[in-house]
C-alpha positions in Angstrom: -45.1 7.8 5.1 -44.4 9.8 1.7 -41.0 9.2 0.3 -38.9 12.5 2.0 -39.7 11.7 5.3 -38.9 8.3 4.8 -35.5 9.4 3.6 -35.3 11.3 6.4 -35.8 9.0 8.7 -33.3 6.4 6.9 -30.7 9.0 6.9 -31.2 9.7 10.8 -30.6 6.3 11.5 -27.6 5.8 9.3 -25.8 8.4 11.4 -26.8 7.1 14.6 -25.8 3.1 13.4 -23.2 3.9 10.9 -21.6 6.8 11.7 -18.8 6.1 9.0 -21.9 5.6 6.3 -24.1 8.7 8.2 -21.3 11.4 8.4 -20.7 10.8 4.2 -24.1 11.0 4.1 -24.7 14.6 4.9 -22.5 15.7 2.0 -25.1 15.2 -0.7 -27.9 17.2 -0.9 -31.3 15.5 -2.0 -33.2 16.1 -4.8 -36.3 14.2 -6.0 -36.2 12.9 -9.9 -38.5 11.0 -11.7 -37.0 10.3 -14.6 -34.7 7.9 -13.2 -35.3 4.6 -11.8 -33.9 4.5 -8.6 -31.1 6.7 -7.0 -27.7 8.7 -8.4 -25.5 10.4 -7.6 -22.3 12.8 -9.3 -20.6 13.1 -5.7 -22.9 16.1 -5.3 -26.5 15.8 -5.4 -28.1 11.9 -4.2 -31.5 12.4 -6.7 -34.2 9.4 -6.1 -37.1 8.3 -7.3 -40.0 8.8 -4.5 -41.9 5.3 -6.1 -38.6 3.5 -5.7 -38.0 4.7 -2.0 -42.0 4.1 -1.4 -41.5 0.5 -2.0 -38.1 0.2 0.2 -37.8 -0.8 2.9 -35.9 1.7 6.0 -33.1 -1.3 6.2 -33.3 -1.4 2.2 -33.0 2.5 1.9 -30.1 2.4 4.6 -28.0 0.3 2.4 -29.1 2.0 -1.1 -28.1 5.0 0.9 -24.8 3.9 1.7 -24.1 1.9 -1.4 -24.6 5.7 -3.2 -22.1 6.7 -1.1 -19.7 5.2 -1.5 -19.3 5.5 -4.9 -18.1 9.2 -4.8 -15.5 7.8 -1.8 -14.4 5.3 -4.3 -13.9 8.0 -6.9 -15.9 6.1 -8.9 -17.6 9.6 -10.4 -14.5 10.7 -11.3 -13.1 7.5 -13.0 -14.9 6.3 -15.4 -13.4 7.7 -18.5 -14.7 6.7 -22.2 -15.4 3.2 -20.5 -19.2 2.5 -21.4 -21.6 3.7 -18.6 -24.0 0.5 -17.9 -20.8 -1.5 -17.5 -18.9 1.1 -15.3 -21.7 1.3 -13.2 -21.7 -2.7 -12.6 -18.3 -2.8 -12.2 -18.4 -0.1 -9.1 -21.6 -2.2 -7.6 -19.2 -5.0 -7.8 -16.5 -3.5 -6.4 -18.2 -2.1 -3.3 -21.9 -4.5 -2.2 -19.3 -7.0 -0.7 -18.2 -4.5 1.8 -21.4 -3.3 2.5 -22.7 -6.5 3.4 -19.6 -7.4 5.5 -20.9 -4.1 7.2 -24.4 -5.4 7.8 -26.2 -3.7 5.6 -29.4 -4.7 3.6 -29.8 -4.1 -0.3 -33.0 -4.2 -2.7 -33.3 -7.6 -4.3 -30.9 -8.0 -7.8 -28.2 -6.0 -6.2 -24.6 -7.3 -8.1 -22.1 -9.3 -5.8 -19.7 -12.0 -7.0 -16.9 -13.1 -4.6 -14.4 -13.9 -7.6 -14.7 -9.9 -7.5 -13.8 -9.1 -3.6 -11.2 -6.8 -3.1 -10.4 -5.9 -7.0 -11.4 -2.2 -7.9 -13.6 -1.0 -10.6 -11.0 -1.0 -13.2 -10.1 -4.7 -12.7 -13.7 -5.7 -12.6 -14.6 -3.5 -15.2 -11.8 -5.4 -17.6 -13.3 -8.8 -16.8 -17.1 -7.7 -17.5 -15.8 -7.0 -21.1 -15.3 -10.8 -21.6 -18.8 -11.6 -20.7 -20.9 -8.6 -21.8 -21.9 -6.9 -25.4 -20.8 -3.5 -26.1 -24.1 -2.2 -24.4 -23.9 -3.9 -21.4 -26.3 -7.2 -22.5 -25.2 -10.5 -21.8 -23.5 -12.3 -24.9 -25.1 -15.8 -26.2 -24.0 -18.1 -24.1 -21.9 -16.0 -21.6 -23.9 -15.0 -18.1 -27.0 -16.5 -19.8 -28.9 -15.4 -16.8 -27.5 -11.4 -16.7 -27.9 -9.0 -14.6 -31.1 -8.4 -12.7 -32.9 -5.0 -11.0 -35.3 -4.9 -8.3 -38.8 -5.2 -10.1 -40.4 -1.7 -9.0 -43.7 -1.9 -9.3 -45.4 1.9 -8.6 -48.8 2.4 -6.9 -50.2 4.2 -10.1 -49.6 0.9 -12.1 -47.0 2.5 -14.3 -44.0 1.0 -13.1 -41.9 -1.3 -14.5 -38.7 -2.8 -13.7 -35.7 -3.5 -15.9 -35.5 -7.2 -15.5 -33.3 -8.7 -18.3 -35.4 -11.6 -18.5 -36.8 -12.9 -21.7 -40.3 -12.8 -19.4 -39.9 -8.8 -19.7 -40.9 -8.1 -22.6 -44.1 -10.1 -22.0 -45.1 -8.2 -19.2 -44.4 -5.2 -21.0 -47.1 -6.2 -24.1 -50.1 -6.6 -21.5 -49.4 -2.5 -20.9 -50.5 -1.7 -24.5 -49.7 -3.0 -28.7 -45.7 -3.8 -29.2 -45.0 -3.3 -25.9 -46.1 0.5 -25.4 -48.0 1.6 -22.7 -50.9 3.7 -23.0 -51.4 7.3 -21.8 -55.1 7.4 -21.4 -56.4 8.1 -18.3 -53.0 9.4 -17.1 -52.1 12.7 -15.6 -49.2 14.9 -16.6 -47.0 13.5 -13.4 -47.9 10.2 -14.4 -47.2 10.3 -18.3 -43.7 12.1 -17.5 -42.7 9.3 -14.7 -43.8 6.4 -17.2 -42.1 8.0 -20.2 -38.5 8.2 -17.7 -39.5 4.5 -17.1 -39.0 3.9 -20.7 -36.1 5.6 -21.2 -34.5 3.5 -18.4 -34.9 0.0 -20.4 -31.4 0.0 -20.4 -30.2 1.4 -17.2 -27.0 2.9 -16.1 -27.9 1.3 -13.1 -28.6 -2.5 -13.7 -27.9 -3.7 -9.8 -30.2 -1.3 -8.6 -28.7 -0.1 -6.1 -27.6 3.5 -7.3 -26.0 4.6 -10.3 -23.1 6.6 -10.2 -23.0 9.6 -13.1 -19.4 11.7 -13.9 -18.6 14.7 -11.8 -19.7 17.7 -14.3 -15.7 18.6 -14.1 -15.0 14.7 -14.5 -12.2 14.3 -17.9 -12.8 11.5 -20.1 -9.8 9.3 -21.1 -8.8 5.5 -21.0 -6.5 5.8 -18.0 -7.1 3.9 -15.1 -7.6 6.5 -12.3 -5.6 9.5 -13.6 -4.5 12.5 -11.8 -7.9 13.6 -11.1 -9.1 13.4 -7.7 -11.7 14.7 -5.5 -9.6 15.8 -3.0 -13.6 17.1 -0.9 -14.6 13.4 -0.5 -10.7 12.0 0.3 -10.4 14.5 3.1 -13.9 13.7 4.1 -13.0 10.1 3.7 -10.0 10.0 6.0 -12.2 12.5 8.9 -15.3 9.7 8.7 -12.6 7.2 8.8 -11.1 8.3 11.7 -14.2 8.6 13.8 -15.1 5.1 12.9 -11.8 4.0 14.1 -12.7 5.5 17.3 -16.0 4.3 18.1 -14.3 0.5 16.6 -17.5 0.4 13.9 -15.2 0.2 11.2 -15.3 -3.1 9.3 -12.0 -5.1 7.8 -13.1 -4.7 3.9 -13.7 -0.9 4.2 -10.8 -0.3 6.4 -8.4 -2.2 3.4 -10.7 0.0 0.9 -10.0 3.0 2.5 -6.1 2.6 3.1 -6.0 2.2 -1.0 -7.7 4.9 -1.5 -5.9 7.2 0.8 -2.6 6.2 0.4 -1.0 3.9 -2.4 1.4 2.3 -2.3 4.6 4.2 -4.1 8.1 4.6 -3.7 8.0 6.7 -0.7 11.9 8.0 -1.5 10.3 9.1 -4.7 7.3 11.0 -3.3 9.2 12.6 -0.3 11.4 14.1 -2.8 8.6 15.2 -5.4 7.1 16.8 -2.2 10.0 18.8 -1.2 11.1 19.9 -4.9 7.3 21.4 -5.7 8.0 23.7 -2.9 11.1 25.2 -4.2 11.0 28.5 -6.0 12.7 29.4 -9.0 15.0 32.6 -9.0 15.6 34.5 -12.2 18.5 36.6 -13.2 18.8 38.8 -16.0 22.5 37.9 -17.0 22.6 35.7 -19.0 19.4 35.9 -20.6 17.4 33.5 -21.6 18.6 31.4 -25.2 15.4 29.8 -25.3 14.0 33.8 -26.9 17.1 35.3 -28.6 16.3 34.0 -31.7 12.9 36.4 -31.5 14.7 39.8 -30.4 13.7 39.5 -26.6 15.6 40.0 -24.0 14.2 38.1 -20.7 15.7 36.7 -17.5 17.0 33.1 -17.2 16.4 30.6 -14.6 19.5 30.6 -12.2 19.0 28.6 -9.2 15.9 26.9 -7.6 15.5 28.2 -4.2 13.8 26.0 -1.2 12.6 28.1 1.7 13.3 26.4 5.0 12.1 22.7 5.8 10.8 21.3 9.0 10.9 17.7 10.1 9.0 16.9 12.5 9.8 13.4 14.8 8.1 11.6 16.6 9.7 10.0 19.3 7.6 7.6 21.7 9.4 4.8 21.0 7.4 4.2 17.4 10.3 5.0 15.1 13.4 2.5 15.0 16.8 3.3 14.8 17.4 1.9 10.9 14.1 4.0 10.0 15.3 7.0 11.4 18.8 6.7 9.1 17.2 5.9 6.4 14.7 8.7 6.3 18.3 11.2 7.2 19.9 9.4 4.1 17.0 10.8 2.1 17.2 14.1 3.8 20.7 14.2 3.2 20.2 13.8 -0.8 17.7 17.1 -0.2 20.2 19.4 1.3 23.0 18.3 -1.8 20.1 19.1 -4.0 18.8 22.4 -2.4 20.8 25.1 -0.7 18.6 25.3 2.3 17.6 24.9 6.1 16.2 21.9 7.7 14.8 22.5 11.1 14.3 19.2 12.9 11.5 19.1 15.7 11.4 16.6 18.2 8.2 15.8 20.3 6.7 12.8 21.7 3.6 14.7 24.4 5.5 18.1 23.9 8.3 18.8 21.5 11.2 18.0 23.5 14.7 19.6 21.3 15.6 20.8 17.8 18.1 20.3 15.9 19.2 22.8 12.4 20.9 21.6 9.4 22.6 22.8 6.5 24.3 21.9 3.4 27.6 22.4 5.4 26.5 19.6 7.8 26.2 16.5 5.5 25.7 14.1 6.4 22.8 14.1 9.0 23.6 12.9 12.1 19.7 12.7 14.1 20.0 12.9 17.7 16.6 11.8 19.0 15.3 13.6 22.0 12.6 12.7 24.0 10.1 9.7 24.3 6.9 9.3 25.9 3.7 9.2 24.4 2.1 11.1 21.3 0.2 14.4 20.5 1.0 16.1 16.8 -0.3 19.1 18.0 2.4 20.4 20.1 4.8 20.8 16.8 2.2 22.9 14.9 1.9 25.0 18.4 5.7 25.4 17.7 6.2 26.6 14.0 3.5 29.3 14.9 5.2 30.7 18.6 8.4 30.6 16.6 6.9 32.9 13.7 8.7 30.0 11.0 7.5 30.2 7.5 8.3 26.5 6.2 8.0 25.5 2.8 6.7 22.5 4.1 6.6 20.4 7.5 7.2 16.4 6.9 6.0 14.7 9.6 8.0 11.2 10.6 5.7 8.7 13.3 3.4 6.1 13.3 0.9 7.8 13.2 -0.7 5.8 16.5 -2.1 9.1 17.8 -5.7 10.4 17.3 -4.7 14.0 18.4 -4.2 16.5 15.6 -4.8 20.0 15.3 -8.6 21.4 14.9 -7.7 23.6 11.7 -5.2 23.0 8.4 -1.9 25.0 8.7 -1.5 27.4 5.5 2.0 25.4 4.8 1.4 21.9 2.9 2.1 19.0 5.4 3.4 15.2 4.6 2.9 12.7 7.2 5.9 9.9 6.8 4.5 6.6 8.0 5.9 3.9 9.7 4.9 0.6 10.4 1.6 0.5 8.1 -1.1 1.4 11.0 -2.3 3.9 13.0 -4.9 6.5 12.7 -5.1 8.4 8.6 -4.8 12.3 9.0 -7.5 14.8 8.5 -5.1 17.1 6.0 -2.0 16.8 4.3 -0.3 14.2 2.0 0.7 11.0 3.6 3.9 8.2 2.7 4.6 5.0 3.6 8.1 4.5 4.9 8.7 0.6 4.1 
């Protein structure tokens, strides 16, 4: 069986075993290399080597397949920052085989685990690995004296080599030719270009060899830990695959802690609803007075005079989920909006169907919620709502927790927060989403 239908066949029965792994999948489009050892991927393309997938086996392929994955879900290809490459890419392995093994998967021999490194993330791990390794990703004299290993590839045109640290390596290497260089005679053009990208590879980016991760062609560099930066494709992917894991109960404790870090950190929630709110408000401009800030140059332009908020929808949910002490909390927070913002605040409550509303202003401070309804849970009946009543929210924050599966099939053109109580339930397919502790 040559190396693409092999894949293809590996990739079939990833969706059909792991749906969480197989649904990721499909987002990257295969392309063969030869230059590289093994597999990569920049959250776009996965590329492989067709001699390292010949010697795999399908159960080995499954889990290189999956460990490629999910480094873009980890966000590892946008990440990594100036942080040195060999050692970035050990620290994601690091971060991630555990949980693919919990899973049940099956990775080529020399893949990197450690359990002192369970449940950190890349950045933790990739601190420690600075102890222990050189500035090019070699173990220091006397520090991890046995480093880290690949899978020894060894190609059916004789070629091959692997990137075993070993001292043994370069012994091997000096029965291919003088000094350690192989010889071309004899070989074709394929073959010269595949030994010469086997050469380059001494020194892998990918030293578990299990799939290196590369940057994101619009990754920034920096020091930071994570940054702004996100690939907000994969996250929404992330939460969709997550979802219909949850469903069919295939999705494992590690990931499910993975991807609940991912998805939402933890942060002030108080802080985030109100960063939420106050994006959406528009600035209004008046032309008396004028702006001081250009006086001093001779021009004459409009001031900022108040910050407008369009009208705000909260949404409740009201089976039973949300307690009374939640509820006032979350109208105390409103409450500081409506001081802030001359606005509206439609509240909408619905447990199966949305069952009353309430309307706020300024002139009604302080909120007093009078839950309506109670029952069991569908979000879509509030979306139904805002679009039969022709409303034009600057936003709809959503207050449940979130124990329903049922959202709407398409993305409303307003930007949506889900408010979460309680720490469970099922992670939405769109919108921003809060913890409410």
């Amino acid at each position: 069986m040559n190396a693409d239908r092999k894949l293809l066949k590996a990739r079939a029965d990833l969706l059909l075993q792991h749906p969480f792994f197989g649904s990721l999948c499909l987002r990257m489009e295969p392309q063969e290399d030869r230059t590289c050892d093994g597999t990569w991927t920049d959250g776009k393309t996965f590329a492989y080597n067709p001699h390292f997938v010949d010697k795999l086996s399908n159960e080995e392929l499954q889990g290189v397949l999956a460990h490629t994955i999910m480094h873009p879900a980890c966000q590892h290809h946008k990440r990594r920052g100036n942080r040195d490459v060999r050692l970035w890419n050990m620290a994601c392995d690091y971060s991630i085989n555990w949980i693919l093994l919990e899973a049940g998967f099956q990775l080529p021999e020399g893949f990197l685990d450690d359990e002192k490194y369970h449940g950190k993330n890349a950045e933790e791990i990739f601190t420690a690995l600075t102890k222990d390794f050189d500035q090019s990703g070699n173990p220091e004299i006397g520090k991890q004296q046995d480093g880290p290993k690949r899978i020894d590839v060894e190609y059916e045109d004789g070629q091959g080599e692997g990137n075993d640290l070993e001292s043994g390596d370069n012994e091997e290497r000096s029965q291919n030719g003088d000094d350690g260089e192989s010889s071309s005679e004899g070989m074709d053009s394929e073959e010269i270009e595949d030994s010469q990208g086997e050469t380059d590879q001494d020194q892998s980016a990918d030293p578990g060899g299990t799939g290196e991760i590369r940057d994101a062609d619009d990754a920034e560099s920096g020091d930071g830990d994570s940054g702004e930066e996100t690939d907000k494709d994969w996250l929404l992917a992330l939460a969709q695959a997550t979802n219909q894991a949850r469903d069919c109960g295939d999705l494992p404790g590690g990931l499910e802690r993975l991807v609940e870090k991912l998805l939402y950190p933890k942060l002030d929630w108080r802080e985030l609803l109100e960063r939420f709110i106050s994006a959406r408000a528009r600035n209004d401009y008046a032309w008396p007075p004028p702006s001081r800030r250009h006086l001093h140059m001779g021009l004459y332009l409009p001031s900022l005079s108040t910050e407008q908020l369009p009208e705000v929808v909260l949404a409740v949910d009201t089976s039973g989920s949300i307690a009374p002490q939640e509820l006032e909390q979350f109208a105390a927070e409103l409450s500081s909006i409506l001081e802030a913002y001359d606005t509206t605040l439609r509240v909408v409550w619905c447990d199966l169907e949305v069952t009353g509303e309430q309307t706020f202003t300024r002139a009604d401070l302080p909120l007093e919620l009078q839950p309506q309804g109670g029952g069991g849970t569908d979000f879509r009946p509030v979306f139904n709502f805002i679009e039969s009543k022709n409303i034009d929210p600057a936003c709809l924050v959503y207050l449940s927790d979130m124990e329903c599966g049922q959202f709407p099939e398409r993305e409303p053109d307003y930007p949506v927060l889900w408010a979460r109580t309680g720490g469970a339930g099922y992670p939405p397919p769109f919108g921003e989403m809060i913890d409410v502790i």
